[in-house]
C-alpha positions as CSV (number, residue, x, y, z in Angstrom):
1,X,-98.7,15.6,-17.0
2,X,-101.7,16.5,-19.3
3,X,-102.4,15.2,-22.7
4,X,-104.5,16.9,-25.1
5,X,-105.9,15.7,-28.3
6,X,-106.3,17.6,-31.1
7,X,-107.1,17.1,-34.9
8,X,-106.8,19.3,-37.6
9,X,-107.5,18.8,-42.0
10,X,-104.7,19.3,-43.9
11,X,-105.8,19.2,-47.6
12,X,-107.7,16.3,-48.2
13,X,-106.9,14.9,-44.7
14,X,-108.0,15.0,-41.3
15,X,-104.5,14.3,-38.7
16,X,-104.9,13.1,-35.4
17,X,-102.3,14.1,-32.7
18,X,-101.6,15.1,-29.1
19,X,-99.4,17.1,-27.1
20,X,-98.0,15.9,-23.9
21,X,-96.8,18.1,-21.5
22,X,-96.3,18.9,-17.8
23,X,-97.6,22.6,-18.9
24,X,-98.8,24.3,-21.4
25,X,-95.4,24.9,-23.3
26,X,-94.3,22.0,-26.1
27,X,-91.1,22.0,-27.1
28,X,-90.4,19.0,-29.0
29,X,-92.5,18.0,-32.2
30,X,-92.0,13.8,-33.1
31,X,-92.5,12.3,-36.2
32,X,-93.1,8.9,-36.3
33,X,-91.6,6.4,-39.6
34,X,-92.9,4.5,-42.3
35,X,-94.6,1.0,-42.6
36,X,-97.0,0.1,-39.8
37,X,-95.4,3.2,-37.5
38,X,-97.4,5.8,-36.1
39,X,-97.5,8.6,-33.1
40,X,-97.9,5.8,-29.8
41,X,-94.5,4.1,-31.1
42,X,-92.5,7.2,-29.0
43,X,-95.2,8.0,-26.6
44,X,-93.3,6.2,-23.4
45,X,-90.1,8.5,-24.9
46,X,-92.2,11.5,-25.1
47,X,-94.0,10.3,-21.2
48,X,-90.1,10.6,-20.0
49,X,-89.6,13.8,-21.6
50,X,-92.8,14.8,-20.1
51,X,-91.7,14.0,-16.5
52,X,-88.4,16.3,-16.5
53,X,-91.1,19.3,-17.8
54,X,-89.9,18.5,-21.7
55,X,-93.4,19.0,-23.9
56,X,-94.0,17.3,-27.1
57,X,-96.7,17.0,-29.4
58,X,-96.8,13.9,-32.0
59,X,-99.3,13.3,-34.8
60,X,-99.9,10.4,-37.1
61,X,-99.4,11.4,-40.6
62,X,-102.2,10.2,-43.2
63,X,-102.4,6.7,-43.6
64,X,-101.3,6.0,-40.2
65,X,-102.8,5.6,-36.7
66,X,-106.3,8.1,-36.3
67,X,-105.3,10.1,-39.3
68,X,-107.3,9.5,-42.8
69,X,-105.9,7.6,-45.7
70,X,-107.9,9.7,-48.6
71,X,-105.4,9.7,-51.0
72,X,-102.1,8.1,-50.7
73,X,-98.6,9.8,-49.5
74,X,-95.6,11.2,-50.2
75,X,-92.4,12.4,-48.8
76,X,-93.8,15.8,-50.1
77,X,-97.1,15.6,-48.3
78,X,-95.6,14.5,-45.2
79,X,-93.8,17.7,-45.3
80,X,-96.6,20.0,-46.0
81,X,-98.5,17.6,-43.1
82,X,-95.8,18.5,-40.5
83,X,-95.3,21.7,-41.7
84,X,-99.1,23.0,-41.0
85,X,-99.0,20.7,-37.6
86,X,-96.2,22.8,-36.1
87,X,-98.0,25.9,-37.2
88,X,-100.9,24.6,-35.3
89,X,-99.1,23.7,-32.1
90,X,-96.9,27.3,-32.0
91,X,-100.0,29.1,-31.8
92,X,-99.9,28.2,-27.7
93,X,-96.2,26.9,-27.7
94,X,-92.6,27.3,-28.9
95,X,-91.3,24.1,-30.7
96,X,-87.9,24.5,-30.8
97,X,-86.8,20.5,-31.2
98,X,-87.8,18.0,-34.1
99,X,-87.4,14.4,-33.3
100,X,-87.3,12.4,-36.5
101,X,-87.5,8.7,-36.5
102,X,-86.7,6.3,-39.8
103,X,-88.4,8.2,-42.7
104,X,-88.9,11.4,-41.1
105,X,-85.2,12.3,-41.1
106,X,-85.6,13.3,-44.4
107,X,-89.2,15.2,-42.9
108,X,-86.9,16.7,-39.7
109,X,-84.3,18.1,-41.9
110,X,-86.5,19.6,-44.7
111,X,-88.7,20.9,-41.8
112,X,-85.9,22.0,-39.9
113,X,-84.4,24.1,-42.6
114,X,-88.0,26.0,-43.8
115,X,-88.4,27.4,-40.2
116,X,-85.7,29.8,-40.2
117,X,-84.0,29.8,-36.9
118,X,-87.1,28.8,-35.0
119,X,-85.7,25.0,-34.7
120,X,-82.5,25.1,-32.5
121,X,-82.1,21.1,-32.2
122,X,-82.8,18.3,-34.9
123,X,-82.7,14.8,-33.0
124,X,-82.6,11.8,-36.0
125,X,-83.4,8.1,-35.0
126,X,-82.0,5.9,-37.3
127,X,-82.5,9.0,-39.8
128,X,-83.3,8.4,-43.4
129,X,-82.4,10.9,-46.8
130,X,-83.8,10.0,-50.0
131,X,-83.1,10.1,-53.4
132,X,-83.9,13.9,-54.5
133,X,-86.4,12.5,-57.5
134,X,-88.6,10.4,-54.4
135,X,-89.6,13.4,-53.1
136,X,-92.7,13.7,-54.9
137,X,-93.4,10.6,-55.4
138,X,-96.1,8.9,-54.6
139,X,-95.7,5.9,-52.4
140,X,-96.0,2.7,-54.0
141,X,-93.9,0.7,-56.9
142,X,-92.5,3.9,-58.7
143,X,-91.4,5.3,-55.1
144,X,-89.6,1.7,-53.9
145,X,-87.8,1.6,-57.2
146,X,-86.5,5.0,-56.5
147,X,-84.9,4.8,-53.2
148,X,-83.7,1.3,-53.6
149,X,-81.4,2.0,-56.8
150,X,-78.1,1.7,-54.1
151,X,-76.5,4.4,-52.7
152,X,-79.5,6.2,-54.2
153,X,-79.6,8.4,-50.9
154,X,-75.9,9.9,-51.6
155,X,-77.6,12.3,-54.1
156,X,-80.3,13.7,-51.4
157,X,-81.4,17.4,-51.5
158,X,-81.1,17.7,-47.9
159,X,-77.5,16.9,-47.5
160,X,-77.6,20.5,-48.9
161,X,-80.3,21.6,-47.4
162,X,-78.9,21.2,-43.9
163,X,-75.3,23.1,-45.0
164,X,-76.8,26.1,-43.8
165,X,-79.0,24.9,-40.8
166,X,-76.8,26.6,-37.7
167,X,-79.1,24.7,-34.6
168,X,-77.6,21.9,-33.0
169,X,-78.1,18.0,-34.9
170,X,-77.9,14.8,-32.9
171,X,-77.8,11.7,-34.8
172,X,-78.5,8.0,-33.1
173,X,-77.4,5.3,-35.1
174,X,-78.2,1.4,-34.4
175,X,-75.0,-0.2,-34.6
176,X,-76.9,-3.6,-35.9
177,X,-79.4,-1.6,-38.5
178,X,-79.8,-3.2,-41.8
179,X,-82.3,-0.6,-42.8
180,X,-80.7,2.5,-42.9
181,X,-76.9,2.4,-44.1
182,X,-74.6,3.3,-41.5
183,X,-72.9,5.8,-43.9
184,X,-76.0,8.1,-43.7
185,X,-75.4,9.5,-40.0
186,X,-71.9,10.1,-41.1
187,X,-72.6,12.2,-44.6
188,X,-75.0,14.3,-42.3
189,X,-72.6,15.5,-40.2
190,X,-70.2,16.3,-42.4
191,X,-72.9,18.1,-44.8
192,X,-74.0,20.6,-41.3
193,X,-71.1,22.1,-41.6
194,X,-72.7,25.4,-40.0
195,X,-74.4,23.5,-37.6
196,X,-73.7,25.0,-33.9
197,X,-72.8,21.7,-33.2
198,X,-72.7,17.8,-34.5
199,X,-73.2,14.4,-32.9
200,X,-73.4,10.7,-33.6
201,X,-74.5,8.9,-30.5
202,X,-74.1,4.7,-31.8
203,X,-76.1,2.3,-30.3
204,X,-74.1,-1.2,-29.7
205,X,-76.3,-4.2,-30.0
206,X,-79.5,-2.4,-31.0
207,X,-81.0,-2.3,-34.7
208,X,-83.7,-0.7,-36.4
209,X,-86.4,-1.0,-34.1
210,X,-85.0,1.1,-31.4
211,X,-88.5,2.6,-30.8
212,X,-90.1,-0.8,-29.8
213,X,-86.5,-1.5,-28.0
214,X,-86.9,1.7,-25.6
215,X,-90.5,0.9,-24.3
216,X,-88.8,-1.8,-22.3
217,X,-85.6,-0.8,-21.7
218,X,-85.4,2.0,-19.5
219,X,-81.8,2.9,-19.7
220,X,-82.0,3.0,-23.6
221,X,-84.9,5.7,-23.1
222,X,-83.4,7.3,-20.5
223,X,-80.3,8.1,-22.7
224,X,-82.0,9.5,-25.5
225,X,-84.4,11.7,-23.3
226,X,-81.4,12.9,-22.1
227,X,-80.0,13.5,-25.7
228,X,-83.0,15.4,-26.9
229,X,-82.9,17.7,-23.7
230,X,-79.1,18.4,-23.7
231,X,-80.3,21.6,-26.1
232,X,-83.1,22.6,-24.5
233,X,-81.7,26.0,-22.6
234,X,-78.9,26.6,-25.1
235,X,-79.8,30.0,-26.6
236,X,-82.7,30.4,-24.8
């Protein structure tokens, strides 16, 4: 397999990311979570992807890993961050999966639904939806107060955003997360309700950190490789 660096300024910030891949094609775009996350927490999920011919690319958003911290984030800027990164990797590829982890369900989803039909599957890991008014938001004090007013996430654009999104969705839940409420997996699926198809794949005994829990335990990652290729040749 062949990775490939690449960086590219988006606004006032330069992103760092790579693409993985047996070939030249990427089909998979990962984004990574919030707090100390960045790109390298999926790379042995994206290097077993990467044997069975899957491509990926991953970046770190600003703030995070290579990428500068210039000015500080938002749910909005991460958008417009993945949205120019998947520009930039089409122009030699055909992404046709997001794989969202913690924060960046609300990211997947948004992205997801702006592209058309050109995403076919949306994988969330331990997926998060926000509070509609945290979208642009800058993150800090007024952003924490925003999304921890409870049950704040019941009133998220994107549960109807995604009513019209007709690719496939798979949703992992962590059975033992006290992050993300267990009732957010479950108002997803019923909000796709044009979705080709819907899935909740729970994970017994695992909780938020089912990133760090896959890099050592092979049968976890093997199951969600498997999970994000089960769409791959659907509609192709």
């Amino acid at each position: 397999m062949t990775t490939s660096l690449f960086s590219l300024a988006v606004g006032d910030e330069i992103l760092v990311g790579d693409t993985l891949a047996a070939a030249d094609t990427v089909q998979a775009l990962f984004l990574h979570g919030a707090g100390q996350s960045d790109r390298q927490r999926q790379h042995p999920l994206r290097e077993a992807l990467a044997l069975h011919g899957f491509g990926s690319a991953a970046f770190d958003f600003s703030g995070h890993g290579d990428s500068s911290a210039n000015s500080p984030g938002s749910l909005e800027k991460r958008l417009l961050q993945a949205q120019q990164v998947l520009q930039h990797v089409n122009r030699g590829s055909h992404v046709h999966t997001l794989v969202g982890t913690s924060m960046s369900g609300e990211i997947a989803i948004r992205l997801a639904c702006a592209s058309g039909e050109q995403i076919r599957h949306i994988v969330l890991i331990v997926g998060a939806i926000y509070d509609r008014s945290a979208f642009t938001i800058p993150f800090g004090p007024a952003f924490s107060a925003a999304i921890r007013r409870p049950h704040s996430w019941r009133t998220a654009e994107v549960l109807e955003l995604i009513a019209s999104y007709r690719g496939a969705l798979t949703l992992v839940r962590a059975l033992n997360d006290t992050v993300i409420p267990y009732e957010i997996a479950d108002l997803l699926a019923q909000a796709a309700c044009a979705a080709r198809w819907v899935r909740i794949i729970d994970l017994a005994a695992v909780d938020h950190r089912i990133s760090a829990t896959m890099t050592h335990d092979d049968a976890l990652r093997g199951r969600i490789a498997a999970a994000i290729m089960e769409n791959d040749h659907i509609g192709a």
